[in-house]
C-alpha positions in Angstrom: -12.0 -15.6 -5.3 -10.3 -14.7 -8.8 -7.4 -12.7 -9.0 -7.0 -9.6 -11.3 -5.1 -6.9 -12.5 -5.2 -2.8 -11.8 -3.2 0.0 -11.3 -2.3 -1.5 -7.6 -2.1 -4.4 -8.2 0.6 -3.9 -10.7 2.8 -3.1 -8.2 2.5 -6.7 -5.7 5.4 -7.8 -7.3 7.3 -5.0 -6.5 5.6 -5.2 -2.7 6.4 -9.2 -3.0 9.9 -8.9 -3.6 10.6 -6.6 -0.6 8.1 -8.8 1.5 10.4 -12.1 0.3 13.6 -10.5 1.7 12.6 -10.2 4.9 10.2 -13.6 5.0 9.1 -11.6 8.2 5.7 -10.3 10.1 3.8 -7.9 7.8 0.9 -5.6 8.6 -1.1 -4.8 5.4 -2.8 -1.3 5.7 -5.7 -1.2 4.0 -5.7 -4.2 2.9 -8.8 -3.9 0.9 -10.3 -7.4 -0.4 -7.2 -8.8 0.9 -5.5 -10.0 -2.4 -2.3 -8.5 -1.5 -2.2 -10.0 2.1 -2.7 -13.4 0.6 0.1 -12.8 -1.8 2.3 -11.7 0.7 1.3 -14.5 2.8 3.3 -16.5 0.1 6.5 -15.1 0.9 6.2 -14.0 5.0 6.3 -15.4 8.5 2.6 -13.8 8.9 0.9 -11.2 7.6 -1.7 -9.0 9.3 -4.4 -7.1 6.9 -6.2 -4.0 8.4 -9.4 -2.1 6.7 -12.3 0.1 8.2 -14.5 -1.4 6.0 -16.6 -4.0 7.1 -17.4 -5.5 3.5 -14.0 -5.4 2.4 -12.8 -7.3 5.7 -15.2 -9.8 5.2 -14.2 -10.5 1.8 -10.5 -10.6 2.9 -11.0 -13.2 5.7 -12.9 -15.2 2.8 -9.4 -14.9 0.5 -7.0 -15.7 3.6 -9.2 -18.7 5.2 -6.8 -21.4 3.8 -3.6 -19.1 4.8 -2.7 -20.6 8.7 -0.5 -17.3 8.8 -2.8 -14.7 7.8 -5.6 -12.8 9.6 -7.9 -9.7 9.0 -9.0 -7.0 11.0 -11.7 -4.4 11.3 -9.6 -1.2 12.4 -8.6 1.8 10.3 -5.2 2.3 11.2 -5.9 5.7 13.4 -7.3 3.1 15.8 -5.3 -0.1 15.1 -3.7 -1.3 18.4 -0.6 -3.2 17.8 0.7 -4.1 21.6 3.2 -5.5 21.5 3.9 -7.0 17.5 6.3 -4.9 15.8 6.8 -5.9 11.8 9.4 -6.2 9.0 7.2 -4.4 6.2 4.4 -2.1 6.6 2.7 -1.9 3.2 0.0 1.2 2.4 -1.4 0.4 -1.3 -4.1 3.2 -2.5 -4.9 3.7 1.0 -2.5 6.6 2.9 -4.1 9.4 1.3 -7.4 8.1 3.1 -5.4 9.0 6.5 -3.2 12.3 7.3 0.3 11.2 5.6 2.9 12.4 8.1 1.1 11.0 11.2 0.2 7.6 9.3 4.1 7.4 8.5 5.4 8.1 12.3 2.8 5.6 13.6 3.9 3.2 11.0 8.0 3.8 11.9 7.2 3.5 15.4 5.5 -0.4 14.5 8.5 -1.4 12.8 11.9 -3.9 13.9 15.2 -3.0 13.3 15.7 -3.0 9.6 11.7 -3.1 9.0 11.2 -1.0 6.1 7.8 0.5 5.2 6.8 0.6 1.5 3.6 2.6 0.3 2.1 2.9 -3.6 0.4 5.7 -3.4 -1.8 8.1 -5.3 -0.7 11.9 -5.4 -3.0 14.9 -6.8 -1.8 17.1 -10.3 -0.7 20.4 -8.1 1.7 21.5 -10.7 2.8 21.6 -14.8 5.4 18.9 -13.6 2.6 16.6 -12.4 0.2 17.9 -15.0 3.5 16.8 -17.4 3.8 12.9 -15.9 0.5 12.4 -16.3 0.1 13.3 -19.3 3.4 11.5 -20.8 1.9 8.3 -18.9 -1.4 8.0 -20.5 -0.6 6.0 -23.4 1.6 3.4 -21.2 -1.4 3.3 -18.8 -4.0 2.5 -21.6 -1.9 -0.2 -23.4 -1.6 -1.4 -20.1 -5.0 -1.5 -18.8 -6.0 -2.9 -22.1 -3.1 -6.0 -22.4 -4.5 -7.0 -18.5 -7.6 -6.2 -18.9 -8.3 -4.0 -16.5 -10.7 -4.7 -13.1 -11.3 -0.6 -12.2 -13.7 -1.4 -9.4 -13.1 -3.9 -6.8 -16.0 -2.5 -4.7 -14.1 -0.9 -2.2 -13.8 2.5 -1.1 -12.1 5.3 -2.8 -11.2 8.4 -2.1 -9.3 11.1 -4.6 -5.7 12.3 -4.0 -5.5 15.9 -2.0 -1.9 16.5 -1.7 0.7 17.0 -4.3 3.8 14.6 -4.9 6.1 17.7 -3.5 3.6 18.1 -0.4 3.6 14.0 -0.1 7.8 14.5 -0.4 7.9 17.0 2.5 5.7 15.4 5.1 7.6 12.0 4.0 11.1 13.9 4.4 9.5 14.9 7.8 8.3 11.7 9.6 10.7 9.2 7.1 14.3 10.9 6.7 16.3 9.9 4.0 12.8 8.5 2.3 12.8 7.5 -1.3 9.9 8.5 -3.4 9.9 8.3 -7.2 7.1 9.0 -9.6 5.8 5.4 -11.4 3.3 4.9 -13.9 -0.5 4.2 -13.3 -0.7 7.9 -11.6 1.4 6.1 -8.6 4.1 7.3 -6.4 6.3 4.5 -4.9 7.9 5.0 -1.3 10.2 3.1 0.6 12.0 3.5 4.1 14.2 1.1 6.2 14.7 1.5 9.6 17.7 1.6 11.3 
């Protein structure tokens, strides 16, 4: 299966370069077709890819068949049963704002190590002039962009749109994640990250 370029997967290096300092256990949420896992697979002890959709999951295992340290699951993460495995990185690309944010985020603390961090690139919804603003100031970066990588918009997975704001995203974070970073980044994405401690 080819590899391509969108406004996620822009940000695997990013996601990589966290995964690579822990070289740890990695759960994937919605892991989609699974090109992230496999990537991460690169750099980790084992990584663990989760989606409700059946198709996707399917399409995943395909990607991750050669990868001895990968595997694939049909669970959204509501219903994902972990046990006993705990993880170094819990990684939510274009997928939390399927689920309800703060609970998502104290599930995902409570599946961590010491020192596991979680790391989410996220979509947020225009609520105010400030968002309305960033969005706007981003759409020429985002087109050059999408045009210099040529662009794959639909991998033929589900989508859903953004319902909360980056400041309603920011409370519930500050909520289940305190001392949370969130920063605005381009491609109408949010990027959080959390250690544990």
């Amino acid at each position: 299966m080819a590899d391509y370029w969108n406004h996620n997967t822009a940000y695997h290096p990013w996601l990589m370069s966290i995964a690579s300092r822990h070289r740890g256990d990695v759960l994937d949420v919605g892991c989609g077709d699974g090109l992230l896992s496999r990537r991460l697979a690169t750099v980790s002890r084992s990584v663990t890819g989760i989606d409700p959709d059946s198709s996707a999951v399917r399409r995943a295992r395909d990607r991750l068949a050669a990868f001895g340290n990968a595997a694939v699951l049909q669970t959204s993460f509501a219903q994902y049963d972990a046990a006993e495995s705990r993880f170094d990185l819990i990684t939510f690309v274009a997928s939390v704002h399927h689920m309800d944010l703060r609970t998502s985020l104290l599930k995902a603390r409570q599946l961590l190590r010491p020192s596991g961090e979680i790391a989410v690139v996220g979509l947020s919804a225009n609520k105010t002039v400030r968002d309305w603003l960033w969005s706007a100031a981003c759409l020429p970066a985002v087109q050059i962009g999408s045009r210099l990588h040529a662009e794959t918009r639909d991998i033929g997975v589900p989508v859903a749109e953004p319902r909360e704001g980056l400041n309603d995203i920011r409370r519930a974070s500050e909520d289940a994640l305190p001392g949370v970073d969130i920063r605005r980044a381009l491609y109408y994405r949010y990027l959080l990250r959390w250690q544990n401690t």
